[in-house]
Every structure is written in C-alpha cells, then in structure tokens.
Residue frames relative to the residue before (quaternion, step in Angstrom):
aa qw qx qy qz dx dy dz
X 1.0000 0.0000 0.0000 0.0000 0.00 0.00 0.00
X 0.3993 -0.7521 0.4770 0.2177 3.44 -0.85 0.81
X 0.5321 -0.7265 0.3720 0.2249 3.48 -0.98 1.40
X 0.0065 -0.7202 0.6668 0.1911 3.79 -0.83 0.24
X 0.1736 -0.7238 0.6651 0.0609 3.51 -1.31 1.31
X 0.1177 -0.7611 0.6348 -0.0624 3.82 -1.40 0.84
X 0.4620 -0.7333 0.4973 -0.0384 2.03 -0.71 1.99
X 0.2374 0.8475 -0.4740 -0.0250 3.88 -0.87 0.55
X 0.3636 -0.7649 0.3875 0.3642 3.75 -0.14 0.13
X 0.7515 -0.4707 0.3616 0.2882 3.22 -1.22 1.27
X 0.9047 -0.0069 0.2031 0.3745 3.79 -1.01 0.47
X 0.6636 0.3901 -0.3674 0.5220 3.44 1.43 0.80
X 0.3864 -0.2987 -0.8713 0.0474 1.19 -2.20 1.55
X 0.8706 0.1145 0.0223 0.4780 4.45 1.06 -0.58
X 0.7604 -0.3720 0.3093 0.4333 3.38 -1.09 0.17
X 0.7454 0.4745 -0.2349 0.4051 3.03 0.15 -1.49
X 0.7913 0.4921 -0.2635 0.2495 3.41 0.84 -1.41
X 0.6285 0.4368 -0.3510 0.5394 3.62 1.28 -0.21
X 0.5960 0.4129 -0.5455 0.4205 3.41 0.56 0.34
X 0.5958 0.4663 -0.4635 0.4613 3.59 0.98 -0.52
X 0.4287 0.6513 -0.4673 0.4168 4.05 1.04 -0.62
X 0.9441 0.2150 -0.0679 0.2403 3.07 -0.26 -1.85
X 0.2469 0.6366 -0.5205 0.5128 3.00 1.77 1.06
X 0.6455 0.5907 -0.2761 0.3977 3.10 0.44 -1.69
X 0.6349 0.5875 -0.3765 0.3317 3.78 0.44 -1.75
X 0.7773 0.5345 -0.1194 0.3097 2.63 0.81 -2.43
X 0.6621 0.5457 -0.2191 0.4646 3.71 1.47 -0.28
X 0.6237 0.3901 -0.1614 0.6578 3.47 1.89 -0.09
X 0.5414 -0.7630 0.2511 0.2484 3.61 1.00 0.61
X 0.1506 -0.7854 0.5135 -0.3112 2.50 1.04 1.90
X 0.1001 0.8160 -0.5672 -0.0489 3.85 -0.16 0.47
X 0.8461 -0.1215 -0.1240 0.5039 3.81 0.91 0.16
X 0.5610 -0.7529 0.3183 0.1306 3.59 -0.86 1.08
X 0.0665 0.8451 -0.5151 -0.1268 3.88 -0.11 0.20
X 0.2821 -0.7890 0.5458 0.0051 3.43 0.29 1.54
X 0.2558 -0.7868 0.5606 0.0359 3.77 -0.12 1.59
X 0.1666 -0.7434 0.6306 0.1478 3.66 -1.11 0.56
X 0.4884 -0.6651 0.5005 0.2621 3.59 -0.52 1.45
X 0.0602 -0.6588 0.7414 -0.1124 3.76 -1.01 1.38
X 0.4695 -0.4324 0.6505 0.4117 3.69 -1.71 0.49
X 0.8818 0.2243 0.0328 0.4136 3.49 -0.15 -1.42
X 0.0709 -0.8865 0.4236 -0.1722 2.98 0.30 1.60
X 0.0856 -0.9615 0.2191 0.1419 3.33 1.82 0.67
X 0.7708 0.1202 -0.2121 0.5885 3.90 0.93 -0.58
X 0.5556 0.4304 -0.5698 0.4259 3.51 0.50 1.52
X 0.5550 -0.7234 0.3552 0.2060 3.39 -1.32 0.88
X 0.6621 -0.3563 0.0652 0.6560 3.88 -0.97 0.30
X 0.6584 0.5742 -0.3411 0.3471 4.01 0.24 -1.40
X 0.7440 0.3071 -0.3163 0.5021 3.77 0.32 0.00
X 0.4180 0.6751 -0.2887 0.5350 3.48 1.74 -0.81
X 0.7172 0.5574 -0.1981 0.3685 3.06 0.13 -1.49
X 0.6781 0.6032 -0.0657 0.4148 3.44 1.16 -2.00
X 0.6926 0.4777 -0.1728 0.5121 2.95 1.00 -1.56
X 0.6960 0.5235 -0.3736 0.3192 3.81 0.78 -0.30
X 0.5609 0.6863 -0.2207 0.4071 3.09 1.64 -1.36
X 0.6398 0.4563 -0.2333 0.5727 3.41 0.93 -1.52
X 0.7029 0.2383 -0.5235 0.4184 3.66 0.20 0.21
X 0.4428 0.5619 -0.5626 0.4144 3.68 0.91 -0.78
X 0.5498 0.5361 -0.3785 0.5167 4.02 0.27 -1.57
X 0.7289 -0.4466 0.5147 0.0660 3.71 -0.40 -0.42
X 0.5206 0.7023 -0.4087 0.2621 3.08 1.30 -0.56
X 0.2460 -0.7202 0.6481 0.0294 3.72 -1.51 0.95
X 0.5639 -0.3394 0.5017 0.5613 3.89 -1.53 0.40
X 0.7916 0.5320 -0.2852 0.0947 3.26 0.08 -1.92
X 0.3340 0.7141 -0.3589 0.4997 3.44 2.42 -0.58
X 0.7994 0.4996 -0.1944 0.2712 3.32 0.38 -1.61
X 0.5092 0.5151 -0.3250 0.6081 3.52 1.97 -1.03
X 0.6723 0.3735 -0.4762 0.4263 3.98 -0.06 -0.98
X 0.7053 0.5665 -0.2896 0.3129 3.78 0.39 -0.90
X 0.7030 0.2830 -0.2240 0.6128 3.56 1.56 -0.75
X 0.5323 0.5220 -0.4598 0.4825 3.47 0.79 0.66
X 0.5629 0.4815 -0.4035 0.5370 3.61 1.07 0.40
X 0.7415 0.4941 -0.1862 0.4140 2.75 0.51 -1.84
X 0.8656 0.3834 -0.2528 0.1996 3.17 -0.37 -1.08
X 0.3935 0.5336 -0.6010 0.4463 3.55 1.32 0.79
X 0.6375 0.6628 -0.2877 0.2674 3.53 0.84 -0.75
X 0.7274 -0.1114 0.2002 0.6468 3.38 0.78 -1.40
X 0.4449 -0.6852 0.4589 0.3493 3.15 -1.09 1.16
X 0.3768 -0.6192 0.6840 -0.0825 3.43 -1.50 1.65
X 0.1040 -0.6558 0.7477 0.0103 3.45 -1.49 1.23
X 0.0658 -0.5746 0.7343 0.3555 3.70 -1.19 -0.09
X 0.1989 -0.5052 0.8395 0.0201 2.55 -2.35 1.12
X 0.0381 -0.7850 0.5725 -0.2336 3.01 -1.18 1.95
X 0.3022 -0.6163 0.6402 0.3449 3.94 -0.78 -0.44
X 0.8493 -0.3022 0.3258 0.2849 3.64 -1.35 0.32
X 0.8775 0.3032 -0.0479 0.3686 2.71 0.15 -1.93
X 0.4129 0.6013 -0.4106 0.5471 3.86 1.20 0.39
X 0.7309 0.3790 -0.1896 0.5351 3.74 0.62 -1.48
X 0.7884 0.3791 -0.2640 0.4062 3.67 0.55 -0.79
X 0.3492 0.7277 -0.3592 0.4684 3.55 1.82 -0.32
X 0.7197 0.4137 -0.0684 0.5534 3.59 0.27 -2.47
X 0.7817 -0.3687 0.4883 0.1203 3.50 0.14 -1.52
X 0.0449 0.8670 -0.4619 -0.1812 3.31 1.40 0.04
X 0.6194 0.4823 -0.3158 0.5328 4.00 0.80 -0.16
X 0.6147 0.4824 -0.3338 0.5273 3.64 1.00 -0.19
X 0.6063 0.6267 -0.1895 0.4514 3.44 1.78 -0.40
X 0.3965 0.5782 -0.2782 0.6566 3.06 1.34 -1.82
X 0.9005 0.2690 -0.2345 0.2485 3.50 -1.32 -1.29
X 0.4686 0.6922 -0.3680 0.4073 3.44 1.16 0.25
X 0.5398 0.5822 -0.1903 0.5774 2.92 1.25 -2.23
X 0.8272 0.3131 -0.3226 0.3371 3.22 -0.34 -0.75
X 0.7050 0.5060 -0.3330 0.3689 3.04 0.59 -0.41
X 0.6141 0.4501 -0.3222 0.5625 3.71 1.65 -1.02
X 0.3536 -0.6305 0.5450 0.4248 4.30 1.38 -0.63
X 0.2178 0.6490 -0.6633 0.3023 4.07 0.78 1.30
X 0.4941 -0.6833 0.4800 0.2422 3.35 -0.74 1.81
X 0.8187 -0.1704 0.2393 0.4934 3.76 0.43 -0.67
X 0.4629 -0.4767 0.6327 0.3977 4.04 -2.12 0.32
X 0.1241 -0.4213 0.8983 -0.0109 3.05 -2.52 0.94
X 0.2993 0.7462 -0.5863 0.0994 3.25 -0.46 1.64
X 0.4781 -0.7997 0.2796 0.2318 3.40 0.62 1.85
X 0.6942 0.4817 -0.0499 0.5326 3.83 1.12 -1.29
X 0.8427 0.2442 -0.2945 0.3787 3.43 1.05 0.36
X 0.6640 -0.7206 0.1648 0.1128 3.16 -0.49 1.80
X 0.5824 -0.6578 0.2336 0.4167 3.83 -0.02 0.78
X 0.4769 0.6015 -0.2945 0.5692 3.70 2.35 -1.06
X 0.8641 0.4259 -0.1511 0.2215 3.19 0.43 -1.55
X 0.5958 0.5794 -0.2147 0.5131 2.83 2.04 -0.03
X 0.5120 0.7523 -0.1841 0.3715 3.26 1.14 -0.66
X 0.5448 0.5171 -0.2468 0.6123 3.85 1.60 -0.95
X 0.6659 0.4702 -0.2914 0.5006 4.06 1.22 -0.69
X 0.5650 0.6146 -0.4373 0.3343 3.93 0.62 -0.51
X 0.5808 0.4245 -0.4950 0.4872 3.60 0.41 -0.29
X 0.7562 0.4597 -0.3160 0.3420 3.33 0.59 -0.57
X 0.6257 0.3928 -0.4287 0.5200 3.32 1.02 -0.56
X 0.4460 0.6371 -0.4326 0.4562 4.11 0.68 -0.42
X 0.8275 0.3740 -0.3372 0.2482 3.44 0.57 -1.10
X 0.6241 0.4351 -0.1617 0.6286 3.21 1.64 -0.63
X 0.4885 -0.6752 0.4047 0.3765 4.02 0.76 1.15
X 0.4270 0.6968 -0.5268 0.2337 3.83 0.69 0.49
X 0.3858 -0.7014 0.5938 0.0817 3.78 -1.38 -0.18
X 0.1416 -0.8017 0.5663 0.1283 3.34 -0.98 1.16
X 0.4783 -0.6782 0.4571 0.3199 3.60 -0.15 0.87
X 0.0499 -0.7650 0.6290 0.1290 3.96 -0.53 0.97
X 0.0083 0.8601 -0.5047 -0.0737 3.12 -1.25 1.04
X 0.6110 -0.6284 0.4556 0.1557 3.33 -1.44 1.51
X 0.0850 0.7729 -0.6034 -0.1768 3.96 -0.60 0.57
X 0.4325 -0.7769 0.2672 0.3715 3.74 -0.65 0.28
X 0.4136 0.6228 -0.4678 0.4715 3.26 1.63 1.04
X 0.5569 0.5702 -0.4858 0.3586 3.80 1.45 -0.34
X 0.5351 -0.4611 0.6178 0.3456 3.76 -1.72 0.47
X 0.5327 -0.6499 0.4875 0.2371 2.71 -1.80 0.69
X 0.5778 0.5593 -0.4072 0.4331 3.54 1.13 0.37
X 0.6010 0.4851 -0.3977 0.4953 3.61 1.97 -0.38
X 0.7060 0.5826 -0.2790 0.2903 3.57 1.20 -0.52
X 0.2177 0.6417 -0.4474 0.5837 3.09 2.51 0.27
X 0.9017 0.2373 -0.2094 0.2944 3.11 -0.81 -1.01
X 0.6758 0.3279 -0.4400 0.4921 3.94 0.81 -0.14
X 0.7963 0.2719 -0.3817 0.3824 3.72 0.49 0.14
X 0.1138 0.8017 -0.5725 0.1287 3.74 1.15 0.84
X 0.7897 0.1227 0.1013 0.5925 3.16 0.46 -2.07
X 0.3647 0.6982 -0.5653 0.2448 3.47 0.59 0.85
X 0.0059 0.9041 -0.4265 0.0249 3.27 -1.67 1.37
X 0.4228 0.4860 -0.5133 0.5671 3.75 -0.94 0.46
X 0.8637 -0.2844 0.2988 0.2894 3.29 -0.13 -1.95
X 0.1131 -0.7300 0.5949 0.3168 3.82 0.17 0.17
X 0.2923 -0.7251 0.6179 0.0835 3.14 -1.73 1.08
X 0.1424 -0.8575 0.4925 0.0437 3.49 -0.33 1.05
X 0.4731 -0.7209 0.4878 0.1362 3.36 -0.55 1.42
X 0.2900 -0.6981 0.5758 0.3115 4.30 -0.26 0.91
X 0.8657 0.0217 0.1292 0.4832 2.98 0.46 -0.86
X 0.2737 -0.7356 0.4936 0.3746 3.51 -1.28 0.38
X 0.6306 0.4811 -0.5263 0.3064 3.12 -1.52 1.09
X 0.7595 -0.4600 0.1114 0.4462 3.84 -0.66 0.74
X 0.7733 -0.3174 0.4456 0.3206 3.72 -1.75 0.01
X 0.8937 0.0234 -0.0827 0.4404 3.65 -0.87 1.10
X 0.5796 0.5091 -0.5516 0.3171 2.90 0.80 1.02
X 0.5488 -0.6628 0.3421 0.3774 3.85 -1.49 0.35
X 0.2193 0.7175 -0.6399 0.1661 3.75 0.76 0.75
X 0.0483 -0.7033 0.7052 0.0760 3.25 -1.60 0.52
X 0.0703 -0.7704 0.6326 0.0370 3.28 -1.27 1.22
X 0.2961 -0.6111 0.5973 0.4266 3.89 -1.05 0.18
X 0.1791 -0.7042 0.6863 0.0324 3.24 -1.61 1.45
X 0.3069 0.8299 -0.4570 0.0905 3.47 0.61 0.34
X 0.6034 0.5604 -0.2405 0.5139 3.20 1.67 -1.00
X 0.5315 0.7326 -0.2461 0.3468 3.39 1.44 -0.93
X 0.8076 0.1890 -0.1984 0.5222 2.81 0.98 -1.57
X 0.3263 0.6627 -0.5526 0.3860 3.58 0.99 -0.17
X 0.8542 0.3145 -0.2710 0.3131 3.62 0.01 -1.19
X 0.4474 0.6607 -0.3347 0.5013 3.66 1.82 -0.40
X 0.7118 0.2685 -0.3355 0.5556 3.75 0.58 -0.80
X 0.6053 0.5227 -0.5356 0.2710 3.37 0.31 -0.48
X 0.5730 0.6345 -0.2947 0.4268 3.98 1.35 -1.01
X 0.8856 0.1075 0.1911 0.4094 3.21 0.65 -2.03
X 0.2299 -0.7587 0.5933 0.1402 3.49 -0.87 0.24
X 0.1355 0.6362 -0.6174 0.4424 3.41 1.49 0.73
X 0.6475 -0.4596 0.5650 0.2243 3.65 -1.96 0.70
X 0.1636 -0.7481 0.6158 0.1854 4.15 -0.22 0.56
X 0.1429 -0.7411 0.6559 0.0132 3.78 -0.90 0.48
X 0.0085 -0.8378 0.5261 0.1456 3.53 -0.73 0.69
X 0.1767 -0.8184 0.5360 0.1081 4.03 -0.95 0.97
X 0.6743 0.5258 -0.3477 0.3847 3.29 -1.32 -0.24
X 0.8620 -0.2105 0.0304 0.4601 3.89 -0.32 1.49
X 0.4925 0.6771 -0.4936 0.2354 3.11 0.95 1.16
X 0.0263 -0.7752 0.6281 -0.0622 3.97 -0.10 1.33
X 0.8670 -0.3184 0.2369 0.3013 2.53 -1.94 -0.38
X 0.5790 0.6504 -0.1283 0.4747 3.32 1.19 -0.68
X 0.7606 0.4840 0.0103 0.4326 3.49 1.30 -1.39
X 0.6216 0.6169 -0.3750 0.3039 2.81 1.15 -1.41
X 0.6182 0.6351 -0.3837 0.2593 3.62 0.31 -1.46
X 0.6416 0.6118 -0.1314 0.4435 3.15 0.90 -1.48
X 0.6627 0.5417 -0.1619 0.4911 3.60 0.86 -1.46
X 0.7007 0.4535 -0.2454 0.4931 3.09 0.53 -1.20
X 0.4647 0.6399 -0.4985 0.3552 3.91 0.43 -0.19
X 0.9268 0.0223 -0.0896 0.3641 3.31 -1.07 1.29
X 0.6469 0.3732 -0.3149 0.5857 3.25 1.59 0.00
X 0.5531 -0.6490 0.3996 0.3364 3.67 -1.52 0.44
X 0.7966 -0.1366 0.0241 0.5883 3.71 0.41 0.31
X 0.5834 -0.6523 0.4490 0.1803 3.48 -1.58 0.66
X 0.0966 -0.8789 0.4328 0.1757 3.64 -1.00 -0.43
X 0.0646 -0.9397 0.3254 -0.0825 3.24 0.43 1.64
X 0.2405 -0.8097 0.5313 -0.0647 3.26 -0.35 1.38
X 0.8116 0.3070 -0.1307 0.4796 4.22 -0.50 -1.33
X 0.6322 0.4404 -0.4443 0.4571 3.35 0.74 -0.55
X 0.5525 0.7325 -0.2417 0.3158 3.38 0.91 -0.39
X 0.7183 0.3665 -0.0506 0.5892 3.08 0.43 -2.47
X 0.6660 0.4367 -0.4718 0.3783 4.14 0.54 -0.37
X 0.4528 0.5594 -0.4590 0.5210 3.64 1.01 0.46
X 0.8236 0.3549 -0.1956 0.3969 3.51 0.35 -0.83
X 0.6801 0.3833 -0.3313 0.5299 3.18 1.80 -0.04
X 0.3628 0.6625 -0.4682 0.4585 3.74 1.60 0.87
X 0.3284 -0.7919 0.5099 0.0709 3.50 -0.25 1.77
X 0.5065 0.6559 -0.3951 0.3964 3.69 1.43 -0.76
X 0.7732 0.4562 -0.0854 0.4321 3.37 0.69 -1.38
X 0.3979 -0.7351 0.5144 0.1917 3.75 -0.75 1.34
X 0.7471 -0.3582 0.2927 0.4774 3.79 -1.15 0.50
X 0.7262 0.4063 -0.1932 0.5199 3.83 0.44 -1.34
X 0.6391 0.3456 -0.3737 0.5766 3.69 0.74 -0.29
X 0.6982 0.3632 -0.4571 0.4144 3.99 -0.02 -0.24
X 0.4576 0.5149 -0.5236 0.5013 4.15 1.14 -0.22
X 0.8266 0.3810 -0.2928 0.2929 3.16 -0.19 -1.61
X 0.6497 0.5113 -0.4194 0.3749 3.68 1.36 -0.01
X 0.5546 0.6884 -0.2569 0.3905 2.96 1.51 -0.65
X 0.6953 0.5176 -0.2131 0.4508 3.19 1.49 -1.43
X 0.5396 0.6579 -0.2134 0.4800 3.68 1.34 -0.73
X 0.7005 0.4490 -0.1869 0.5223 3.71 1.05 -1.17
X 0.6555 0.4346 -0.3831 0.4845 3.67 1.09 -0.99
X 0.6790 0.4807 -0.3616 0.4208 3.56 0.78 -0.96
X 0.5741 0.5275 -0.5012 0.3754 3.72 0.62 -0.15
X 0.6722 0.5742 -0.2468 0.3968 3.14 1.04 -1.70
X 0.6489 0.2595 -0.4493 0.5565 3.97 0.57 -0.59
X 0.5272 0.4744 -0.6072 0.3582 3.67 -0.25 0.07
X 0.6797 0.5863 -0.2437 0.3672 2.86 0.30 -1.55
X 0.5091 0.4079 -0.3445 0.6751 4.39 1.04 -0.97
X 0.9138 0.2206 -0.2009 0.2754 3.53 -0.74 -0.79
X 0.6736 0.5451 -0.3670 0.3383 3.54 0.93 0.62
C-alpha cells in the first residue's frame, strides 16, 4: 500500500492543537509525519506554509515547543523534522541529532541544504541512528541522481516540480523516477501540489506522496473552529490515501 505523509507545522495555531491533529492524521491514514519548524524565511515553501510558519512564531513558538511536541508524538507515528539550516545550525545540529534520538524522530527534511553541503554532517547523523532526507529534483541528470540517492535513507524526496510548495505546476517525472529506482531501493516519496485532485496522478510510479498546503490552508481558515479544521483535515487525508491506492 502506498504511504501518505503530512506535512504540518509545529505548534500552530498551539501545542495542544497538533497533538490533537496528529491523533486525528494518525486515525485517517496518516502513515508518516513531517513535523515543520516555523522559519521567517521559509524559502522553497509557498505563501500558505509561509504564512503558517510566521503566525506560529508570532504565537510564540520555541525549538523547545517542537521537543515537548515530538516527545508525544513520535512513539506514535514515525515523525521527521522539516526545517531550514539556520534553526539547526543556530541551536546545534548535534543538540538535534541527540534529541531525535532520544524522542525516536526517524530523520532531518532540511529543504535548503545541498546534497555537497550536507554530506560533511552524515557521520553525524549515522552516529546518533538519524537520517538526512535526500532529495531528487526533476531538473537533476541522471548522473546527479547517482550520487544523491546512493546511500540515501528512510526515504528519497522527490521534488514535482521546481519551484515552491502549493503550487499547480505539473511536470512528467517518469524519467526521474525511472532513473531513482534504477540507483536505489530506498522508498521514493513525491512533494509539491499534491491534493485531493492530484494525488492519483502523483502517486504514479512512486511509493507514497507527501502532502503539506493542502493541509496548513485548513488551519489557516479563520471561518472554521479548532474541531471543524481536524475534521477537515481528517476528511482531505482520507481522500488523498484513497485516492494513492486506487
């Protein structure tokens, strides 16, 4: 069965409420979590996480939000943080690492840091059983897509398209993934404008999806009380894994 991951930001609109979320998620077949850290400058997501990501800091939001929050969660469903650099490299990226392990976060989704530039950090994430998410764009050659999915693990994230989060570009990735399996047998995950509408389509030839804006614009819908933005949330995720596996 293909996998649907959901994507949500840390501690927004509050604490309390993404744990009540990722109950919810995890009850609508939610099969792996991408626990967003709130950045100003959130550079290859679009206005709706942008948007998200500011609030939750207006709100207050702290790393330490993010540790109480994956200390709950992450016995539950396996949970990645997705972050920028400058948060991990700010605190510590080893002050991270030893967290993860300690809360059992499967691995980093850190969108802004390059397959070279990442590469000087793997012993480190190795040492503490952690994982840098490698990601696949469908403008890389097939000789760059050797080398970022050699020793890639957990999952290879494949970019639909190039350019930011929630938007309705469509690209053919067939060749993409053709040349990804041909490297790795790492799980393939595809991101970037997958909704209800999309998913089916997306979900072709790869092993599960990763859905993010379709998501956070529910939680940024002022019309709708806390219990009404779950139950939308919960309604959209369940379409969307039908929608992969049918």
């Amino acid at each position: 069965m293909k996998q649907l991951v959901a994507y949500i930001t840390a501690g927004f609109p509050d604490k309390n409420f993404s744990l009540d979320l990722v109950d919810t998620l995890l009850e609508s077949g939610v099969d792996k979590l991408e626990l967003g850290i709130p950045f100003s400058d959130p550079v290859a997501d679009g206005p709706v996480i942008e948007v998200a990501n500011l609030k939750a800091l207006q709100n207050g939001f702290k790393i330490d939000t993010l540790f109480e929050i994956s200390q709950i969660i992450a016995p539950k469903i396996e949970t990645y943080w997705m972050g920028y650099f400058n948060p991990f490299y700010h605190r510590g990226l080893e002050t991270f690492a030893k967290k993860a392990q300690e809360f059992g976060i499967k691995g980093f989704i850190i969108p802004d840091l390059p397959h070279e530039e990442s590469l000087p950090f793997v012993p480190l994430m190795n040492q503490y059983d952690s994982a840098l998410i490698s990601f696949v764009a469908p403008t890389d050659s097939k000789e760059r897509i050797a080398t970022v999915v050699k020793h890639a693990k957990e999952f290879i994230y494949l970019v639909a398209y190039a350019g930011i989060t929630g938007s309705g570009v469509s690209e053919d990735l067939s060749k993409t993934i053709e040349y990804i399996k041909t490297y790795s047998q790492t799980p393939l995950f595809v991101g970037f404008g997958v909704n209800e509408k999309t998913a089916q389509e997306k979900a072709q030839g790869v092993d599960g999806v990763i859905v993010g804006s379709v998501f956070v614009e529910v939680l940024l819908d002022e019309r709708l009380t806390p219990t009404q933005k779950i139950e939308k949330i919960s309604q959209k995720a369940k379409i969307i894994k039908e929608k992969i596996n049918s």
